[in-house]
Structure formats: structure tokens, C-alpha cells
C-alpha positions in Angstrom: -5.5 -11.9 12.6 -8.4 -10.5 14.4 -10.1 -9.8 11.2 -10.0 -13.3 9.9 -10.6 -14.4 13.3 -14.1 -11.8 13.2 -15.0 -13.3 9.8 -13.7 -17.0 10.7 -13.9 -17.7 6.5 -13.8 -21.7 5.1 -11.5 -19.8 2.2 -9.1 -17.0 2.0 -8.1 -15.9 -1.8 -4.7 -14.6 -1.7 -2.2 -13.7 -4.0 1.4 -13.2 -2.7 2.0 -9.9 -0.6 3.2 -9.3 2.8 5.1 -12.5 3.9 3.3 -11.8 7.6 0.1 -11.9 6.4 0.9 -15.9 5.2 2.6 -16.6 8.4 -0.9 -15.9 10.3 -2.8 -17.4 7.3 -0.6 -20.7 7.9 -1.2 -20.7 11.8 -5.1 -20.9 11.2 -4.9 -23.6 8.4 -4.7 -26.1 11.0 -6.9 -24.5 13.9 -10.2 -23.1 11.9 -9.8 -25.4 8.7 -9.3 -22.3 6.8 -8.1 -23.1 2.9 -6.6 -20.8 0.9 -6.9 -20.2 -2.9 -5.9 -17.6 -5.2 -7.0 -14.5 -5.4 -9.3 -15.1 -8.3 -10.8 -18.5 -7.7 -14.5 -19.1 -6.6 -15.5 -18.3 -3.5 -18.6 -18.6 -1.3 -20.5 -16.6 1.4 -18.7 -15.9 4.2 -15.8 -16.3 2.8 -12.8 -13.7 2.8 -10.9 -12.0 -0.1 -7.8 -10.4 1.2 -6.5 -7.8 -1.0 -3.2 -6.3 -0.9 -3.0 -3.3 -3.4 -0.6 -1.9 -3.5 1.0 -4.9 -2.8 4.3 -5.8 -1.0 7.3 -5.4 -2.7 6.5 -4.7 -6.4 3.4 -2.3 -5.9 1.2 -4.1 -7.8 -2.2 -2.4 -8.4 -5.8 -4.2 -8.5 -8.9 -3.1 -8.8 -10.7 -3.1 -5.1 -14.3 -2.0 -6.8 -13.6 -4.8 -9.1 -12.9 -7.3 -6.2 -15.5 -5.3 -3.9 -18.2 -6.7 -6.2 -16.9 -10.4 -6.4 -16.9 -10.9 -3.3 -20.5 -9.3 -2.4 -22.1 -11.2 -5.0 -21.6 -14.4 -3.6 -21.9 -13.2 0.1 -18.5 -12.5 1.0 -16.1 -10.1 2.2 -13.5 -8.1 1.0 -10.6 -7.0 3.1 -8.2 -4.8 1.6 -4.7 -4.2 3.1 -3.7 -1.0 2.4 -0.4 -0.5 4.2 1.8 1.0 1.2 -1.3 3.6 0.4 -2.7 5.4 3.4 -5.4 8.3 3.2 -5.0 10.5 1.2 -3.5 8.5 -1.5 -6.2 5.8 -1.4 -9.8 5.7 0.5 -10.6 1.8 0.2 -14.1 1.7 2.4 -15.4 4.6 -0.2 -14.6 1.9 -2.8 -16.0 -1.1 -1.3 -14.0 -2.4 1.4 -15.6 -4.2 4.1 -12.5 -3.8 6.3 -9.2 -2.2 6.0 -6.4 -2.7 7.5 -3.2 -1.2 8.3 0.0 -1.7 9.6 -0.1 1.8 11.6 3.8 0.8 12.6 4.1 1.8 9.0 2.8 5.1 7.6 0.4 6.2 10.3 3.0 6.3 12.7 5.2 7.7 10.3 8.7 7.5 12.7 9.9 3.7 13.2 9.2 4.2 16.7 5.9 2.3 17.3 4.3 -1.1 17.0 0.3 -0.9 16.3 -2.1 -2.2 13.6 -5.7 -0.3 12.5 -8.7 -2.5 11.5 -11.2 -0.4 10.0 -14.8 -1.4 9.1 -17.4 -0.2 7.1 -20.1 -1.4 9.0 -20.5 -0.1 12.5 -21.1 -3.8 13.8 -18.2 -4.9 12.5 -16.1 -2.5 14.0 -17.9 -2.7 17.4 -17.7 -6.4 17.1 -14.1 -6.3 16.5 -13.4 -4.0 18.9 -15.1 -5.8 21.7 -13.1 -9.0 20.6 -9.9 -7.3 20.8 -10.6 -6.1 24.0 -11.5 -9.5 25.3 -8.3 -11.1 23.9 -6.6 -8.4 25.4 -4.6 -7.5 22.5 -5.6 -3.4 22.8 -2.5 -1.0 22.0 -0.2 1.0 25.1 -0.5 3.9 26.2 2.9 5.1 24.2 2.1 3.7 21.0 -1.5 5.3 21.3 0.3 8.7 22.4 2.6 8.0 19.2 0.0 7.6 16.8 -1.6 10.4 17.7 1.4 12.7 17.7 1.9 11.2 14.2 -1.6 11.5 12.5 -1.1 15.3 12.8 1.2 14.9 10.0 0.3 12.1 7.9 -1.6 13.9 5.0 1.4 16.1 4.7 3.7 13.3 5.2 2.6 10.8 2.6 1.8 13.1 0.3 5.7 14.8 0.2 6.6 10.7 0.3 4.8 10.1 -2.7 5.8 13.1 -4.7 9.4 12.1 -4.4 9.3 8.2 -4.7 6.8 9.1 -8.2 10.3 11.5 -9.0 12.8 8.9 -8.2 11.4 5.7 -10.1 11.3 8.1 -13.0 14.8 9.1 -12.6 15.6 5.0 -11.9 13.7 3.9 -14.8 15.1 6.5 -17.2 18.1 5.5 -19.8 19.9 8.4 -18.8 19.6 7.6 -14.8 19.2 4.7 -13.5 19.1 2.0 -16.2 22.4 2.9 -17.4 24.0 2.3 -13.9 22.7 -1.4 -13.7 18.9 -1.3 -12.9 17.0 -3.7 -14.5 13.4 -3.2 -13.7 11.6 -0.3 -11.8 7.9 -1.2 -9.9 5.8 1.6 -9.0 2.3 2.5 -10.0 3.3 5.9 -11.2 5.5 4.5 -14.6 2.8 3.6 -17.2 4.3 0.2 -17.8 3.6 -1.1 -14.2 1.0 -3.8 -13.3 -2.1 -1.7 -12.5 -1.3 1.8 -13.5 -4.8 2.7 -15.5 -6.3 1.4 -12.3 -3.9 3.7 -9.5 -4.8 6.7 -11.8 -8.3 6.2 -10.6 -8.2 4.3 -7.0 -5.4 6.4 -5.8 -6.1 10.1 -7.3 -4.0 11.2 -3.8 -0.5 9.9 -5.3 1.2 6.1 -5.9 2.8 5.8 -3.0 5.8 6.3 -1.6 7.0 2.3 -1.6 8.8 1.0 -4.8 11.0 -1.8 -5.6 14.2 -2.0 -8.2 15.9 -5.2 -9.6 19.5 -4.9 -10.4 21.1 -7.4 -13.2 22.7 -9.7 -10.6 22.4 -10.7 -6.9 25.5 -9.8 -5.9 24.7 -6.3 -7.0 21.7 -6.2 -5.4 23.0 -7.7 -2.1 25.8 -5.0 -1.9 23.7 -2.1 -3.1 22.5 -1.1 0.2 26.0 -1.1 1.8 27.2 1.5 -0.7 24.7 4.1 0.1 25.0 7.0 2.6 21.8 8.5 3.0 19.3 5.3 2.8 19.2 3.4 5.2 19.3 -0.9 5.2 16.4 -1.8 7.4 13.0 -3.7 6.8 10.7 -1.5 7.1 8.9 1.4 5.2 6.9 4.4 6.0 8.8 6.3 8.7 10.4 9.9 8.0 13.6 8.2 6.7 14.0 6.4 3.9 15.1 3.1 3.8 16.2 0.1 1.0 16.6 -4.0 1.8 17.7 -6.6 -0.1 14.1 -8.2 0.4 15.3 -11.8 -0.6 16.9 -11.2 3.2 13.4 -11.9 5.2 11.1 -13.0 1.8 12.2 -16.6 -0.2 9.2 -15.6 -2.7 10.7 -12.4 -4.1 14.0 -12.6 -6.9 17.0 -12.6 -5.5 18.0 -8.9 -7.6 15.1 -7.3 -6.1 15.5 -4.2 -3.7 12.4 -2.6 -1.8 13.1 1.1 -1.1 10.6 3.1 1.3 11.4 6.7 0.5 11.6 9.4 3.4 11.3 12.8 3.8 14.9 14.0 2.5 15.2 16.0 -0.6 14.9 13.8 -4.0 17.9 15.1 -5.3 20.1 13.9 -2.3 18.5 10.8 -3.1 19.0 10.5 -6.7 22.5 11.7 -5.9 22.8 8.5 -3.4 21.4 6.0 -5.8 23.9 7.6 -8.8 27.0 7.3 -6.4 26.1 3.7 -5.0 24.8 2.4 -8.4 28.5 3.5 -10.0 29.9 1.1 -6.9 27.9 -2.2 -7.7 27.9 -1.3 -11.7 30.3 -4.5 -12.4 29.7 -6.8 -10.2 
């Protein structure tokens, strides 16, 4: 919000993403006669394009260069989120960014135990404009969740990069005929399998690792409802990011998504315990 309060754009091209970030978008509609198009129609200057990459819940990949230069031809901005791929797995503002944002509840702090967001600008004027406008709203962080986020970027190259390293592990093992497609799952999303949206462009834009977000869709919806309840070491919560992982029947909080589809934010356990859960849960739901 204070981002597209800082820019105040006449258009917002978006496509899908984060339910959150189209609850905000649909409060200022009415207020700052905001519009919003797609993601790749015409805009003009001063106006916003709001990236998402990868984007919430099937990891899609796009090209922020590619939408860095759209934008700044016609005068605009580009603002990427960049929740699901933190440093070091992505570095947006080298690309082109204007601003980048974050939900630091996420990766940054790393432990599902704080509530913060990170606006981050490339131009110093931006980011002292924005911060003087947060401070005048009155909308600056605690001193816990400060405390917290600090304790936590200590550990967040290390963190995300273990993340990554075991979510690329497990959509292999999910997406292989011999693992998880002969126990039900129907599709696999995550920019490390060749046949995902945007995979020849995460081999460049994200040369730290694809994440450690990805999303499964089982053959039914009853299988995908029950899925979570028949694992032991996931846990079902709506979140992603922390040290534990995590899988939700996303259709739960998110009327956009298919009803089969599961989002799964993998922790910092051991991959095989993992694959081991998925296998034993997966067997459960096979038939139903």
C-alpha cells in the first residue's frame, strides 16, 4: 500500500498473484481512481506495473528486465514483489526494479513469529520519500518485530539457500513417474522443472536457486482437501517461509486458484523425511 500510495498511478497492470495484494488494489479503486489492467496492456507515465515473479501459488516466472524496460519507456514504474525469492536467489533492483517489496513476515524473518513488510527503492528519493511517509502515517514496525528481523537476517542466505536446495529436490521427486505422479499428483509448479512457465528465464534472474515455494495439484478435490490432514511432518497453515515447512489447500483463503491445488513452503527438515511424508500421505488420499 505505501508504495502505490508513493507512486499514486491512474493504472496498475496486474496479473493474478498474492490475493492481498488485490484486496489493497480494490480499496484504492474507489479512493485515488486507480484502474487496473493486465499485466501486459499499455500503460502511461506514472503509471505502475506490479510484478509478482515468482508469483503466488504456481511460481510462475517473468522476465523483470523485460518488464523493467516497458515500463521506463513510457515513464513508468516497475515494482516487483519478490516475496517467494529473497536475496540470494534473486536481486530485482540489479535488474531494473524501481521498488521491491517484501513480505519480511515471510522469508526475511524466516520463523512465523513476526509481522513486517520491506519496501525497497532504487532511487535514494524514493526510499527517503517513502520512508518519511511511513513515518507520518505512523505505520513504522515495533520494537520486537524490528529485534526479530534482525535476529533473523543473520541466517537468511543460509536459510533460503538450504530451502531452495530441497523444495528444487522434492518437485523432482513429485514430478517424477516413479514418485510422486504415480501416487496421484497431477501437476508439479516450480521454476526448477524445465516444463514450468518461466524456467529459461529463473535460470538467468534467479542464478541463487528457484525458491523454496511450490505448488502440486492432485486429480480430485477431495484428495487435495484431505492431503494435508494425512501428513505428519508438514504442517496445514497459510503461510510460507519460516523454518518449518508447511502445505494448504489454497482454494481455503484463494477463489482464483483450482480447487486440486496445494501450495507447499518447504522448511528446513531433511528432504528425505519429507519425500517420506508426501509418499506415506499421498498412499492415504490415492483413491479418493
Amino acid at each position: 500500500f505505501a508504495t502505490l500510495f508513493h507512486f499514486n498511478p491512474k493504472k496498475v497492470a496486474v496479473r493474478g498473484g498474492y490475493h492481498g495484494t488485490h484486496n489493497i488494489l480494490n480499496v484504492m479503486i474507489p479512493r485515488m481512481e486507480t484502474k487496473i489492467v493486465d499485466l501486459d496492456d499499455e500503460i502511461g507515465e506514472g503509471d505502475v506495473i506490479w510484478l509478482e515473479t515468482p508469483r503466488n501459488p504456481t511460481c510462475d516466472v517473468y522476465d523483470i528486465k523485460a518488464y523493467a524496460k516497458a515500463a521506463h519507456d513510457v515513464g513508468g514504474f516497475l515494482v516487483v514483489d519478490a516475496t517467494m525469492a529473497p536475496p540470494p536467489l534473486q536481486r530485482a533492483l540489479h535488474l531494473g526494479a524501481d521498488v521491491v517489496v517484501h513480505s519480511a513476515t515471510k522469508y526475511y524473518a524466516g520463523h512465523s513469529d513476526a509481522l513486517i513488510g520491506v519496501a525497497v527503492a532504487n532511487d535514494p528519493i524514493v526510499g527517503e520519500s517513502l520512508m518519511g511517509e511511513r513515518s507520518a502515517l505512523g505505520s513504522v514496525p515495533g520494537g520486537l518485530e524490528t529485534w526479530l528481523l534482525l535476529r533473523s537476517l543473520r541466517t537468511l542466505h543460509v536459510r533460503v539457500r538450504q530451502q531452495s536446495a530441497t523444495a528444487t529436490k522434492l518437485a523432482a521427486w513429485l514430478d517424477s513417474s516413479d514418485g510422486g505422479r504415480k501416487l496421484g499428483v497431477k501437476t508439479v509448479y516450480h521454476p526448477s522443472l524445465e516444463h514450468s512457465k518461466g524456467h529459461k528465464v529463473a535460470l538467468e534472474q534467479m542464478p541463487g536457486g528457484f525458491g523454496g515455494v511450490l505448488a502440486i495439484e492432485l486429480k480430485t478435490e477431495d484428495a487435495a482437501k484431505e492431503l494435508p490432514s494425512k501428513l505428519d511432518l508438514l504442517c496445514d497453515a497459510t503461510s510460507l517461509g519460516g523454518v518449518e515447512s508447511l502445505i494448504e489447500w489454497r482454494r481455503k483463503y484463494d477463489d482464483n486458484v483450482s480447487p486440486t491445488l496445494l501450495r507447499i513452503s518447504v522448511g528446513l527438515e531433511d528432504c528425505e523425511d519429507i519425500i517420506k511424508d508426501f509418499q506415506n500421505g499421498l498412499t492415504k488420499v490415492l483413491h479418493m
